[in-house]
matplotlib code that plots the C-alpha trace (Angstrom):
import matplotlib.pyplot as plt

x = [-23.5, -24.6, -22.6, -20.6, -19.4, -16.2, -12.6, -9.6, -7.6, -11.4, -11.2, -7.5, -8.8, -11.4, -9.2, -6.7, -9.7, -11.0, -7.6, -7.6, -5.5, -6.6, -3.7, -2.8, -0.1, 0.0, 0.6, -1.4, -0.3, -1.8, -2.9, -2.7, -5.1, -7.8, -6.8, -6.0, -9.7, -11.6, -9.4, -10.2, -14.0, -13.7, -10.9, -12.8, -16.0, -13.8, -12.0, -8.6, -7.0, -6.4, -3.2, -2.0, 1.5, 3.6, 5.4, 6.0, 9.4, 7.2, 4.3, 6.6, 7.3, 4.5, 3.3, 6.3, 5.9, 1.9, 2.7, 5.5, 2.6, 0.2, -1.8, -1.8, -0.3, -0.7, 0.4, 0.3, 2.4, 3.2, 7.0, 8.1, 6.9, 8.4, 11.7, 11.3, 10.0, 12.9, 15.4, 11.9, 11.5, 14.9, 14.7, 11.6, 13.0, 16.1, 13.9, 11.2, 8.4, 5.0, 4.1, 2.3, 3.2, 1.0, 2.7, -0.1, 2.9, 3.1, 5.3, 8.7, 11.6, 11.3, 7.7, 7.9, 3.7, 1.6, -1.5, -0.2, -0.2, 3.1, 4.6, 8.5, 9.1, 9.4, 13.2, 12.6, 9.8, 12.6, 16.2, 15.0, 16.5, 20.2, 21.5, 20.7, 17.2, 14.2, 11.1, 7.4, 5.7, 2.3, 0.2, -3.0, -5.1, -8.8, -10.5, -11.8, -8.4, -6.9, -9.2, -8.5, -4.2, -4.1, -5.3, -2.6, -0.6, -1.4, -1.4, 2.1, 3.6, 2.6, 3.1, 7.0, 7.1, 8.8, 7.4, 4.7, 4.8, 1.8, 2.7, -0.6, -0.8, -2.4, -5.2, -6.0, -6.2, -8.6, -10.3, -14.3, -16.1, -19.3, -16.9, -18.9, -16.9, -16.3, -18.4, -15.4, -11.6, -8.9, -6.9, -3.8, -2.9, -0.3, 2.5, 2.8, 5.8, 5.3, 6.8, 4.6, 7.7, 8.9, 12.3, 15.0, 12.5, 14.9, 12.4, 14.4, 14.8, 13.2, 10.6, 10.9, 9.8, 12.6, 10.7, 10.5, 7.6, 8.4, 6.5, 4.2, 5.5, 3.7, 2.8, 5.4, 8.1, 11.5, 12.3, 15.4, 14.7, 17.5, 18.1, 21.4, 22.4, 21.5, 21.8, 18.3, 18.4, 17.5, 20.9, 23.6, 26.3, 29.7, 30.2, 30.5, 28.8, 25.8, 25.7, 25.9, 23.7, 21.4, 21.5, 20.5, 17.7, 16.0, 16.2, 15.5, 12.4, 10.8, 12.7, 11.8, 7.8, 7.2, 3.7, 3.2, 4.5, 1.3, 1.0, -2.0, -1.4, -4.5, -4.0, -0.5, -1.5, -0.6, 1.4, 3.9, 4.4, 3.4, 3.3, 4.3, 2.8, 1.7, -1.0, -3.1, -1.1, -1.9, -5.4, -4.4, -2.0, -4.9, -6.7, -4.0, -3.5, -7.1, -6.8, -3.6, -5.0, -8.2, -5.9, -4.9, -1.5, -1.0, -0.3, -0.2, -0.8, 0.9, 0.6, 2.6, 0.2, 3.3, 6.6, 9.2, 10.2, 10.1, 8.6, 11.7, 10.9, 7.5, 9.2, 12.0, 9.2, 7.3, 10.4, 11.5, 7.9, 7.8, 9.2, 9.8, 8.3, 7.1, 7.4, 4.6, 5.3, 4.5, 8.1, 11.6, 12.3, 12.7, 10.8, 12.7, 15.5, 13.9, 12.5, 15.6, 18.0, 15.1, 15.1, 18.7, 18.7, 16.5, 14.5, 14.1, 12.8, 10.9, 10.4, 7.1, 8.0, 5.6, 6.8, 5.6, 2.5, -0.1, -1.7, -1.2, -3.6, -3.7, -2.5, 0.6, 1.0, -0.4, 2.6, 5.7, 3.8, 3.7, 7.3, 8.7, 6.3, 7.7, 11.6, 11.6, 9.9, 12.0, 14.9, 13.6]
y = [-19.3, -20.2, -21.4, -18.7, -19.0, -17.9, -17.5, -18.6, -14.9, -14.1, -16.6, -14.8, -11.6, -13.2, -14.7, -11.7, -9.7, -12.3, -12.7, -9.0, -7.2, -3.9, -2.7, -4.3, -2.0, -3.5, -3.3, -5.3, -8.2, -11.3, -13.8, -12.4, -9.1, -10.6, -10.1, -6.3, -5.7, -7.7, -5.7, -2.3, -3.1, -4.8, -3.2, 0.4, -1.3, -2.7, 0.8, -0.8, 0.9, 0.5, 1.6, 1.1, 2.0, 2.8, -0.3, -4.0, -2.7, 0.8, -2.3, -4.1, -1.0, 0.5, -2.6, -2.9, 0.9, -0.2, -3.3, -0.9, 1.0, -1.4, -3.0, -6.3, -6.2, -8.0, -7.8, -10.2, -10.4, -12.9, -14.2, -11.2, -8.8, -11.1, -10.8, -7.2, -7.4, -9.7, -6.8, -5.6, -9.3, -9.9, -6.7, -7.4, -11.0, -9.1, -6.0, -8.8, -7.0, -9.1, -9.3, -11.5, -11.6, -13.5, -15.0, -16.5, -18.4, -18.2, -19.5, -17.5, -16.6, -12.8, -12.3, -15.4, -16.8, -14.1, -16.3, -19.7, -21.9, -23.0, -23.9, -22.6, -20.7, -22.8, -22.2, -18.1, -18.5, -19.9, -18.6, -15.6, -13.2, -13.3, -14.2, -17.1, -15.9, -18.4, -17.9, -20.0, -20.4, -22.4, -23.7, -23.9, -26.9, -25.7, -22.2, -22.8, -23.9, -20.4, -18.7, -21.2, -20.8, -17.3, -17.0, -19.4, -17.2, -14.2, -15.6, -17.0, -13.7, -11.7, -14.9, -14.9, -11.2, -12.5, -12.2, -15.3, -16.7, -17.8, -19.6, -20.4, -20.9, -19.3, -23.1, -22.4, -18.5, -18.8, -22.1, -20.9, -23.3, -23.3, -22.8, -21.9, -19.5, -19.9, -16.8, -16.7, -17.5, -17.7, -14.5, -13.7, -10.5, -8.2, -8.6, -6.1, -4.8, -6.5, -3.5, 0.0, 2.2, 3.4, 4.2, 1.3, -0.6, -3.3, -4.2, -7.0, -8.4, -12.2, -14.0, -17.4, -18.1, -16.3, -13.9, -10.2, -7.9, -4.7, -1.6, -0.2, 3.6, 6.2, 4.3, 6.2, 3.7, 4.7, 2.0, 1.9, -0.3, -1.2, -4.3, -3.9, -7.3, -5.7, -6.5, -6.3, -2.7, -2.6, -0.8, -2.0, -3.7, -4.7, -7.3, -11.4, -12.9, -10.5, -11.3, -15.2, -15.3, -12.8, -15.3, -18.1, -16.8, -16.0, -19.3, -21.1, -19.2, -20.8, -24.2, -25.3, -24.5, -28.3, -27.4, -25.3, -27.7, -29.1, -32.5, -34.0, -37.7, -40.1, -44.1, -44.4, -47.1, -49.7, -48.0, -49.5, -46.3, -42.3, -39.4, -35.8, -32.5, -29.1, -26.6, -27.0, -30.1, -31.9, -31.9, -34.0, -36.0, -37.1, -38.3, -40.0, -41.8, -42.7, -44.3, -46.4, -47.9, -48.9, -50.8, -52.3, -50.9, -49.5, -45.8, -43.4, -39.5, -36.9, -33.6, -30.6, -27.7, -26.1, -26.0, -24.3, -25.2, -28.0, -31.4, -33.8, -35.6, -36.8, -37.7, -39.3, -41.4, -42.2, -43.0, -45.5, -47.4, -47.3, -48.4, -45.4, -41.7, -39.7, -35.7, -34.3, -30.2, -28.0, -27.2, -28.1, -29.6, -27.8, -29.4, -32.7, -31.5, -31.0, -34.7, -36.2, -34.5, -36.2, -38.7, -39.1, -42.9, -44.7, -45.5, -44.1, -40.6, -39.9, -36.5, -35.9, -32.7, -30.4, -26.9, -26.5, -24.2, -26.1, -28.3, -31.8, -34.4, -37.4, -39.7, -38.1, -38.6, -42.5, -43.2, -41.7, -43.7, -46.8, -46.1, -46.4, -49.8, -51.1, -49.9, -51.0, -54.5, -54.9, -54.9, -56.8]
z = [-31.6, -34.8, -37.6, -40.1, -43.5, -43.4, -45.0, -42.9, -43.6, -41.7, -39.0, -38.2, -37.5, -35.8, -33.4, -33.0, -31.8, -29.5, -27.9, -27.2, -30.3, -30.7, -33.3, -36.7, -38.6, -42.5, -45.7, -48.7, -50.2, -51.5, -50.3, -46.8, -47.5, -46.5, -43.0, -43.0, -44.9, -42.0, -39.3, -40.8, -40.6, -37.0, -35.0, -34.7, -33.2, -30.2, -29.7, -31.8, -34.2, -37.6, -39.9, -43.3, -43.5, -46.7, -46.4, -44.7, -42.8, -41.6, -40.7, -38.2, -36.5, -35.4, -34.3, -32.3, -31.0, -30.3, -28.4, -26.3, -25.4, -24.2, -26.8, -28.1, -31.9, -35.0, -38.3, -41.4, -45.0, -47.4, -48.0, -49.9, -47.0, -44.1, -45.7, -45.5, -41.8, -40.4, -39.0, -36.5, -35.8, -34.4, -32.9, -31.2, -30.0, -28.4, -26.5, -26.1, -27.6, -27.9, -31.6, -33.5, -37.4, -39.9, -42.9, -45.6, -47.9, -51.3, -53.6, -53.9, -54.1, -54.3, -56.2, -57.4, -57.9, -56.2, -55.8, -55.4, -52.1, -51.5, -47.4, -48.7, -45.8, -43.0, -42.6, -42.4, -40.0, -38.4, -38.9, -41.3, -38.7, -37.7, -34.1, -32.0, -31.2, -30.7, -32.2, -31.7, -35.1, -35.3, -38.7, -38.7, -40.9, -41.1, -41.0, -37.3, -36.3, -37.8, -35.3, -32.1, -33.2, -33.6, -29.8, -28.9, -31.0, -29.5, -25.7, -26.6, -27.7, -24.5, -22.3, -23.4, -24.4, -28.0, -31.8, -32.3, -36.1, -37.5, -40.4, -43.0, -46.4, -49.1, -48.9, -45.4, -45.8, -48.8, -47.6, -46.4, -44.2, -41.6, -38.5, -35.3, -33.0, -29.3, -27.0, -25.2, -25.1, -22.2, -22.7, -21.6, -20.1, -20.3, -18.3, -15.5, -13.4, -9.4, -7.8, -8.3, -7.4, -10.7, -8.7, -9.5, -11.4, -13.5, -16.6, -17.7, -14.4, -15.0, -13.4, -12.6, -16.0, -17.1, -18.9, -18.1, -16.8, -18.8, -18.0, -21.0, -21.9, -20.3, -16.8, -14.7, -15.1, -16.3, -19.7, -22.1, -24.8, -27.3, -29.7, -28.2, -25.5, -22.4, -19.0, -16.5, -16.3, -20.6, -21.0, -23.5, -21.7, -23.3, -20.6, -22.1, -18.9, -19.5, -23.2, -22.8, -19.8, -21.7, -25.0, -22.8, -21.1, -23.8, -26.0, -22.6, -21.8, -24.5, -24.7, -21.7, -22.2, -23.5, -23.1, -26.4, -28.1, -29.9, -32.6, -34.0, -34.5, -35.7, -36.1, -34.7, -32.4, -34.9, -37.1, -39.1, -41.0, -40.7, -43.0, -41.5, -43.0, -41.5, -42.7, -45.7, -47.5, -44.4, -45.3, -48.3, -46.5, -44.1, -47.4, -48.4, -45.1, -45.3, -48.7, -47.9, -44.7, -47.2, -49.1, -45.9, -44.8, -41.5, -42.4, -39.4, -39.5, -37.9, -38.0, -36.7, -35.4, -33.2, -35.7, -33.8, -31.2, -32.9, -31.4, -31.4, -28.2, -30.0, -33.8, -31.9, -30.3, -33.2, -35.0, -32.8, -33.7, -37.2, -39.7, -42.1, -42.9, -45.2, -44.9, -47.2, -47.9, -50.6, -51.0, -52.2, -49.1, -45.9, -42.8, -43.9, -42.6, -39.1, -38.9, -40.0, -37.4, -34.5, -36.1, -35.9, -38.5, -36.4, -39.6, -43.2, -43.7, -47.2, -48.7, -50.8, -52.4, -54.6, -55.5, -59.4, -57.8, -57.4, -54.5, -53.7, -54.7, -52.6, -55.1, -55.3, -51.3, -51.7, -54.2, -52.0, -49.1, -51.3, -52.5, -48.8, -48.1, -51.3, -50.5, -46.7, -47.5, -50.2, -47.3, -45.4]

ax = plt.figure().add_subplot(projection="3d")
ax.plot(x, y, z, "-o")
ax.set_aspect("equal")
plt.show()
């Protein structure tokens, strides 16, 4: 296939449709309209549908009702739309519901800069609904990589029947590059019931994966779905053990998938030091990393494609070979917070903070990274 010019917000819808989505259900908002426009051209050549609903909370719900009956969902927002979506996501997490919801960040709170890249909401991708629910949120770095992570994305949500994150940036989203597209993807199907007699079919009753296979409405099969805890049958039970063995099943069904766990690392074989970063400041971070190793310091790069769950078996590692870190993000502070706790004081932890709007340039990385050398040196 020959090479394209094209947008990352593109390169999403792209990918939703080559992973087999054939509903979006959104509402506009910069810097994430880009998506809905290229789905409302693309999704009625494939037999999808395409709906623009009066609102972000009316968005996450027909989605939800969609991906109920059958079809592979998406839907995408910015921060101020998210917040608006997060009672649907925690309901979809507790009826386990397939979804995948795109956030392109910008910088908030509330309104806040309509236009301008910022990574600020790493902690509601995470936590933004209530309960102890688990979530799988992946970032993207290039405009071919938004296409090859939203089929991850998409494969993840109907693998573990749970709302999939995919958490860009308003760099990545409006970034164009020559990207040339894979003919074909691996795809992951629907999950299907293994009995075919409707009659005492249990459609939360887990698989050995723990997740369940839960009829699509209107295939014969008799299906209570609630946000309420429920116990196998889908119907609300007051019971503790269900609740706490309902709870658990659902966090460990995608704890104990190590295997979607994905990191990016580049010249960590001698590493004395690494800088951290996601999305599109970790295209500046690279630079930076570049630059300092010029200079002649061994500066190591890793990068998180897979945020939650979060990769603490491989920062735990790298932390116990290095001699400090630095967390490069486009915010006040957030994914700090995740690297410290794996790294649990085995060595310093940095934070290169940028929130004022605008994007990093790799001299600003270069002096944190310089600032650490300088501090742990000085210790030693």
């Amino acid at each position: 296939m020959s090479a394209r010019l094209m947008q990352g917000n593109e390169a999403i819808a792209e990918g939703a449709l080559a992973a087999g989505v054939r509903f979006f259900g959104g509402y506009p908002i910069t810097p994430s309209t880009e998506i809905a426009e290229s789905l409302a051209k693309l999704l009625p050549n494939v037999g999808g549908t395409f709906v623009q609903m009066e609102d972000e909370i009316a968005s996450m719900g027909v989605v939800l009702g969609a991906s109920l009956a059958g079809k592979k969902v998406l839907t995408a927002s910015s921060g101020p739309g998210i917040s608006l979506k997060q009672e649907l996501i925690g309901y979809a997490s507790a009826a386990e519901i397939p979804a995948v919801i795109v956030n392109v960040q910008r910088v908030g709170p509330s309104t806040g800069q309509p236009t301008a890249p910022s990574q600020g909401d790493v902690m509601q991708a995470r936590w933004g609904t209530h309960g102890d629910h688990s979530i799988i949120v992946l970032s993207p770095w290039s405009v071919r990589e938004a296409f090859d992570v939203t089929v991850k994305a998409v494969n993840y949500a109907e693998r573990f029947r749970t709302p999939v994150i995919l958490l860009t940036d308003e760099i990545v989203g409006h970034l164009r590059e020559n990207v040339e597209l894979p003919a074909e993807v691996e795809v992951y199907p629907r999950r299907t019931p293994k009995t075919s007699r409707a009659e005492g079919y249990e459609p939360y009753a887990p698989d050995d994966d723990l997740v369940p296979n839960v009829a699509n409405f209107g295939e014969g099969y008799r299906i209570h779905v609630t946000g309420l805890i429920h116990d196998e049958t889908g119907f609300p039970s007051g019971s503790p053990k269900v609740t706490r063995e309902a709870i658990k099943r659902m966090n460990d069904k995608i704890a104990r998938a190590e295997d979607i766990i994905e990191v990016h690392q580049e010249f960590m074989d001698d590493a004395d030091f690494a800088v951290i970063s996601f999305g599109g400041t970790a295209r500046t971070a690279y630079e930076a990393v570049l630059n300092v190793r010029k200079r002649g310091h061994k500066v190591g790069f890793v990068r998180l494609i897979t945020i939650f769950p979060f990769a603490d078996k491989v920062i735990r590692e790298i932390a116990g070979k290095v001699k400090g870190l630095v967390v490069a993000e486009l915010n006040f502070g957030q994914l700090v917070n995740e690297v410290e706790r794996a790294v649990a004081g085995q060595c310093p932890v940095k934070l290169c903070a940028k929130y004022d709007m605008t994007i990093f340039e790799p001299e600003e990385i270069e002096a944190s990274i310089d600032e650490l050398i300088a501090e742990v040196n000085g210790n030693d």
